[in-house]
C-alpha positions as CSV (number, residue, x, y, z in Angstrom):
1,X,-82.0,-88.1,-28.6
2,X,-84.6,-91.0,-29.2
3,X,-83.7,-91.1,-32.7
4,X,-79.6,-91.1,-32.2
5,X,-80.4,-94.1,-29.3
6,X,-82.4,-95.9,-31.8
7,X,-80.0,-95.6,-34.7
8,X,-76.9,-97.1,-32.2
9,X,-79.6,-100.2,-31.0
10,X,-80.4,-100.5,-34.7
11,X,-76.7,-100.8,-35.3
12,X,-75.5,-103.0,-32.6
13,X,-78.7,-105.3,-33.4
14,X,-77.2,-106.6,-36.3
15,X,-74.1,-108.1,-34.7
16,X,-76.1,-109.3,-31.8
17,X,-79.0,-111.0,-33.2
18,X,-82.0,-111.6,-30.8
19,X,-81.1,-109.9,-28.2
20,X,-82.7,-106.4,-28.4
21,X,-83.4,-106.1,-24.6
22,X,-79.9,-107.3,-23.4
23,X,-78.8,-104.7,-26.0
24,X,-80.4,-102.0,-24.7
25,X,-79.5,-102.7,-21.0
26,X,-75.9,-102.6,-22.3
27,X,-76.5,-99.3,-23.3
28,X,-78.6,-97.8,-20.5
29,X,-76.0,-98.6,-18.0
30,X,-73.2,-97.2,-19.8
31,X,-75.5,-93.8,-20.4
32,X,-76.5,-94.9,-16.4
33,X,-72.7,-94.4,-15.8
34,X,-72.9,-97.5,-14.3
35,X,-70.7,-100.9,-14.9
36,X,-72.3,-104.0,-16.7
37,X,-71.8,-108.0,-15.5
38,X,-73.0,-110.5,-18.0
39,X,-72.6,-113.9,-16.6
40,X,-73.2,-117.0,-19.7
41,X,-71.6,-119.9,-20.8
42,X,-68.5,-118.9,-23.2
43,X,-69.4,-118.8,-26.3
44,X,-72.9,-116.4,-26.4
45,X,-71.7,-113.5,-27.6
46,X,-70.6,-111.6,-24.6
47,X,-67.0,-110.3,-25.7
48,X,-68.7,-109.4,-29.0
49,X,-71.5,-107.0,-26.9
50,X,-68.7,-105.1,-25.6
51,X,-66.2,-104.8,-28.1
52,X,-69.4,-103.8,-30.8
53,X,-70.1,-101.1,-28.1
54,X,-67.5,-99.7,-28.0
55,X,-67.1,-99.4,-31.5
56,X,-70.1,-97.5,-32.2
57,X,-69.3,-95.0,-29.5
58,X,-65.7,-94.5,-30.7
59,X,-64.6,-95.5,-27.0
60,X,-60.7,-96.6,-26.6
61,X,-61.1,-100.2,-25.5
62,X,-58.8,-103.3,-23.7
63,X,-59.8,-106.4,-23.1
64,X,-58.3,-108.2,-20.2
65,X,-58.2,-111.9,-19.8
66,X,-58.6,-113.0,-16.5
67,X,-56.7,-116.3,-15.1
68,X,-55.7,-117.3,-12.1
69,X,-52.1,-116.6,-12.1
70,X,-53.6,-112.5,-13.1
71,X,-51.7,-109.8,-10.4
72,X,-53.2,-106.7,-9.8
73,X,-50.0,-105.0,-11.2
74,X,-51.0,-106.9,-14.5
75,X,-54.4,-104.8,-14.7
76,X,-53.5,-101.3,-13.1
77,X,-50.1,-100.9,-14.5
78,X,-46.7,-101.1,-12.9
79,X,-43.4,-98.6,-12.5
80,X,-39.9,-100.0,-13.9
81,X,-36.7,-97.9,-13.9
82,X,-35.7,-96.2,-16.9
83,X,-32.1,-96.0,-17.2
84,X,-32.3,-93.0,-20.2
85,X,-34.6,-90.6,-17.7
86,X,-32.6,-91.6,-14.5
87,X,-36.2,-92.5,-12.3
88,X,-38.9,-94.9,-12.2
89,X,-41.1,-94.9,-15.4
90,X,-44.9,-95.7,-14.8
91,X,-46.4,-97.9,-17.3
92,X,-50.1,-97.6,-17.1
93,X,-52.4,-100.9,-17.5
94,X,-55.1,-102.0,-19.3
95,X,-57.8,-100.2,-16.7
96,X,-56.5,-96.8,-18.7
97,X,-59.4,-97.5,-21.2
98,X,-62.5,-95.5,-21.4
99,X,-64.4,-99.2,-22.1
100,X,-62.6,-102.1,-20.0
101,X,-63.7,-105.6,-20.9
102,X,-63.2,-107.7,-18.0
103,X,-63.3,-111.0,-19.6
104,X,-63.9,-114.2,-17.4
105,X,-63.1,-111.9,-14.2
106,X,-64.1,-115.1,-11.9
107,X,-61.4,-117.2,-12.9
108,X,-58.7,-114.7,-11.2
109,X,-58.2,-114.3,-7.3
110,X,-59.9,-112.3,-5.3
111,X,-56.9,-110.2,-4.9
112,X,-56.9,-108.9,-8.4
113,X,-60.7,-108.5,-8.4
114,X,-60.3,-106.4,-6.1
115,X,-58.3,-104.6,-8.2
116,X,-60.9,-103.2,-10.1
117,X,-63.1,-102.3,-6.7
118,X,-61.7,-98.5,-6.9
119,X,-61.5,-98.2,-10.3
120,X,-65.4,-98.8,-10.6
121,X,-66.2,-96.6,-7.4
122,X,-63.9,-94.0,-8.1
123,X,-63.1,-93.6,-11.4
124,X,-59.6,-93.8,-10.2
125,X,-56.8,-96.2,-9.2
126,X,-54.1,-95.7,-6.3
127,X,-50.7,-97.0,-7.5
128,X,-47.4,-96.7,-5.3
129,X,-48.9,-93.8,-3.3
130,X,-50.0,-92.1,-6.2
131,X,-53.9,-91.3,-7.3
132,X,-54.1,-91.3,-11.0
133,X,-57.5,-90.4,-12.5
134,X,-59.0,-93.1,-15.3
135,X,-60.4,-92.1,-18.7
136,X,-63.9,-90.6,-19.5
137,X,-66.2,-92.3,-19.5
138,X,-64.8,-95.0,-18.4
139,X,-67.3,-98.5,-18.4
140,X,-66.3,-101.5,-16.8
141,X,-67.7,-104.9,-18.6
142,X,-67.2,-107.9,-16.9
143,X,-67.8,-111.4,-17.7
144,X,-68.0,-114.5,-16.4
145,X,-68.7,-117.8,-16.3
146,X,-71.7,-119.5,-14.3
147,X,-70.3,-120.3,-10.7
148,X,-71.3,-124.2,-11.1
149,X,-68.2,-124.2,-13.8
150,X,-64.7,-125.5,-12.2
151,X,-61.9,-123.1,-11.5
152,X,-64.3,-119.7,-10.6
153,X,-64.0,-117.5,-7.3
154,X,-67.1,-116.3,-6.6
155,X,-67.7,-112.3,-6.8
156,X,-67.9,-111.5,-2.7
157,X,-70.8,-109.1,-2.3
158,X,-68.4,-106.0,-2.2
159,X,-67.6,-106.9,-5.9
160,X,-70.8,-107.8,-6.8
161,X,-72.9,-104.5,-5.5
162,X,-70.4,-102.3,-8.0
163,X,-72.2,-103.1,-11.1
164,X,-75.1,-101.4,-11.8
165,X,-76.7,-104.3,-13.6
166,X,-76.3,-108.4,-14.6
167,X,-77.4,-109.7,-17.9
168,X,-77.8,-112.9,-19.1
169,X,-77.3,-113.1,-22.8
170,X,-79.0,-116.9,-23.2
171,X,-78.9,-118.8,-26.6
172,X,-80.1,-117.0,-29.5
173,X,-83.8,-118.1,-30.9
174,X,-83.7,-120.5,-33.7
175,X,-84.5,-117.7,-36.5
176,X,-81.5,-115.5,-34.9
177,X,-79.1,-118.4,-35.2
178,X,-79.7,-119.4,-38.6
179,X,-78.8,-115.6,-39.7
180,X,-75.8,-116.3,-37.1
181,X,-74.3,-119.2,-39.1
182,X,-75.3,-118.1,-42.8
183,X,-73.9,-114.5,-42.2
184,X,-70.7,-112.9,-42.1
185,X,-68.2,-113.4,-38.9
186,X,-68.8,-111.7,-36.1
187,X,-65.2,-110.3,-35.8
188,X,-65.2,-109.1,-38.8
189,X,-68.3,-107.4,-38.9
190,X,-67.2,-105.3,-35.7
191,X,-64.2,-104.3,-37.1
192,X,-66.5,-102.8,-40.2
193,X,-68.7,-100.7,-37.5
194,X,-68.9,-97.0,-37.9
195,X,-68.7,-94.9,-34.9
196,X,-72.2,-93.6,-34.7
197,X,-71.9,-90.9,-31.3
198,X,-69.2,-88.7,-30.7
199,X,-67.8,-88.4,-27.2
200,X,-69.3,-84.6,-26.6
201,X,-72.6,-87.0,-27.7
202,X,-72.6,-89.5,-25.4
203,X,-71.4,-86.6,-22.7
204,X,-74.6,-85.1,-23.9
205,X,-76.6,-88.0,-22.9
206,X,-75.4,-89.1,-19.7
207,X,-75.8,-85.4,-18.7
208,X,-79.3,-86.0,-20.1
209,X,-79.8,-88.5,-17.7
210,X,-79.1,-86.6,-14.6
211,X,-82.0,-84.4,-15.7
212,X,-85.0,-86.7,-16.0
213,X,-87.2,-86.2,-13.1
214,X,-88.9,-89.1,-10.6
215,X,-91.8,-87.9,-9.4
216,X,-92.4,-88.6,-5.4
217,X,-94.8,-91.4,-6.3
218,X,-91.9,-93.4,-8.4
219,X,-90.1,-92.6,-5.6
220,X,-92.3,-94.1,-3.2
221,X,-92.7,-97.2,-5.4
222,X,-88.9,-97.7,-5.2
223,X,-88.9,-97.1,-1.8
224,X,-91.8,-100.1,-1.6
225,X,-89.6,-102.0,-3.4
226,X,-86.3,-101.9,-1.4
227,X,-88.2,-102.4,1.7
228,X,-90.1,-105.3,0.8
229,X,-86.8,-106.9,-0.4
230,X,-85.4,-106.7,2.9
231,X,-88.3,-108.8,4.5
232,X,-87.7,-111.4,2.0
233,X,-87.5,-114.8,3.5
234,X,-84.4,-116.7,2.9
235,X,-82.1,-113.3,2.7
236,X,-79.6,-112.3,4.9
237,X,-80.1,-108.7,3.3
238,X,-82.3,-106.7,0.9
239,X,-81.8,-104.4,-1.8
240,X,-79.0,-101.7,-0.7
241,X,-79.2,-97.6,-0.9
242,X,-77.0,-98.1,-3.4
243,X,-79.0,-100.7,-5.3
244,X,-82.0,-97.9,-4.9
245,X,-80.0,-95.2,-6.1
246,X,-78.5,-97.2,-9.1
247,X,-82.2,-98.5,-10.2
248,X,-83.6,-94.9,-10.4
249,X,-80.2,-94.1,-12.7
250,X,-80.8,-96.8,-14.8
251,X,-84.9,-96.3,-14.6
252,X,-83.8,-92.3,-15.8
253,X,-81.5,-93.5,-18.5
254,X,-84.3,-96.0,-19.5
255,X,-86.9,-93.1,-20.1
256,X,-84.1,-90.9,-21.7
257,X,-83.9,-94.1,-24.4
258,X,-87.3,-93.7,-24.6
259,X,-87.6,-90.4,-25.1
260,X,-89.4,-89.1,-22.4
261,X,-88.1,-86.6,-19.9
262,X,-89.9,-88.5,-16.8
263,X,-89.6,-91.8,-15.4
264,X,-92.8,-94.6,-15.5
265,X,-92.7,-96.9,-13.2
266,X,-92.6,-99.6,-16.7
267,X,-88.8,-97.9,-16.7
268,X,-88.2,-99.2,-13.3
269,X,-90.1,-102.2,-14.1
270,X,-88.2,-102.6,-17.3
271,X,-84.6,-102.1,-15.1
272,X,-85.3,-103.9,-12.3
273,X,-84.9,-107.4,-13.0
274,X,-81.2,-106.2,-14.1
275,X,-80.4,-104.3,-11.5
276,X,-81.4,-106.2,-8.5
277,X,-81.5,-109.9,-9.5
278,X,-77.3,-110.2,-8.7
279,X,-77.9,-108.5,-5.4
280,X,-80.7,-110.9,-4.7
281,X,-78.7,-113.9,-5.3
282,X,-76.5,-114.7,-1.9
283,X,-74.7,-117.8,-2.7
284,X,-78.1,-119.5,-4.0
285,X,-78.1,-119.7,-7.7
286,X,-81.2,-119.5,-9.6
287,X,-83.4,-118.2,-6.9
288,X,-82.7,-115.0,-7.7
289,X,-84.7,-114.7,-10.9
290,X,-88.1,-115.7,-9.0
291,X,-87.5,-113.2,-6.1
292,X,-87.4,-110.2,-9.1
293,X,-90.7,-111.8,-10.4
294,X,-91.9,-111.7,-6.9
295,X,-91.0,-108.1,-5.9
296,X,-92.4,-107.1,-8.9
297,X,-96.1,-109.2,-8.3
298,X,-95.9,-107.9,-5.0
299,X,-95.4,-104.2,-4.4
300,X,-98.2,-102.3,-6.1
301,X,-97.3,-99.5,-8.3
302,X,-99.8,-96.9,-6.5
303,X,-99.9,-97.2,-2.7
């Protein structure tokens, strides 16, 4: 499995240059069965990280451009009449995609953001009374812009605690962007892709995932981890049950990458800043970032 994760890093590497970590967050919360937020400046690369995934894993994928003036209707999908079969015709929307890129999702209301709140819990969407059940997999990738930018609504908590992990894509080193302007367009390089995992592959994994054990002690250390959160100073709130439960996911799927069949703490060290740095946040940006580093200085490995 090591060698099949490899080759899809190795792949996706050379569209995204410099950015092996973010890269391989990407993937561990999609193996994680989680849903990914990368927050940037437009530009870095972000719509390229998602489509390029979805590439390699042969995934059906939409993009949806968030605006203001965006209706829920617009991203679920919507019923019309249809004169020929005498009834109401449902037209499914662009969530009906097993990867959904979520592009600049803090520029549209919080009505239609919330939108997507079942859809990611649920891996389903209600619709005029009726429950209809989404694609597998099915990954949510959302983007969006810093919060200090004009014309964003900022992600309410709620919103926030549904994906399993931020990134931060940055800008690329000064060897990485170089290659970037001498080389071939991005676009067209991801068109060129080849899809590297079938689905009964990537099935395979994220099964894989559930079966990687955490040993008591790791579980204690997470436990030392969420609990020290919550005595932060300056938070409302620490680290959720859910935030604990999605790190020791994304600490399994990590391990699974790495191909071992147990998790190290250095797998929930190596998740953590990812998965808890967005719930850490509340409303003050940049602080976030130096509680992760402080969590982690903080709460010894062994008790």
């Amino acid at each position: 499995m090591k060698k099949l994760v490899d080759t899809v890093v190795s792949e996706l590497n050379q569209i995204l240059l410099g950015k092996d970590q973010q890269v391989r967050l990407a993937l561990c919360g999609l193996l994680a069965r989680g849903h990914l937020l990368i927050e940037d400046i437009p530009g870095m690369g972000k719509t390229t990280l998602s489509h390029a995934l979805a590439k390699v894993m042969g995934l059906s994928y939409q993009r949806i451009q968030f605006t203001n003036d965006l209706l829920p209707a617009d991203v679920l999908g919507y019923s019309m009449y249809d004169k020929q079969a005498g009834s109401l015709v449902f037209h499914p929307g662009p969530i009906f995609a097993q990867v959904v890129l979520a592009d600049e999702i803090n520029r549209a209301s919080p009505r239609t953001q919330s939108a997507l709140l079942e859809a990611m819990e649920e891996r389903q969407v209600s619709i005029e009374g009726e429950t209809r059940p989404l694609p597998h997999p099915f990954f949510v990738i959302a983007t969006q812009n810093p919060i200090e930018q004009g014309g964003t609504y900022p992600l309410p908590e709620s919103q926030l605690d549904r994906f399993l992990m931020r990134l931060r894509l940055g800008y690329p080193d000064p060897r990485a962007e170089r290659e970037l302007l001498e080389g071939e367009d991005r676009r067209t390089m991801t068109e060129k892709l080849p899809t590297l995992l079938s689905q009964a592959d990537l099935k395979t994994l994220q099964e894989g995932v559930t079966r990687i054990t955490a040993s008591p002690a790791l579980l204690d250390y997470v436990q030392r981890l969420l609990e020290q959160s919550r005595r932060m100073p300056g938070l409302l709130y620490g680290l959720s049950p859910r935030a604990g439960l999605g790190l020791v996911r994304a600490a399994k799927a990590w391990a699974l990458m790495e191909g071992r069949h147990h998790v190290l703490p250095d797998d929930i060290q190596a998740v953590f800043p990812a998965v808890a740095a967005h719930r850490l946040e509340q409303g003050e940006s940049g602080k976030s970032a130096e509680r992760v580093r402080q969590l982690l200085a903080t709460v010894s490995v062994l008790e």
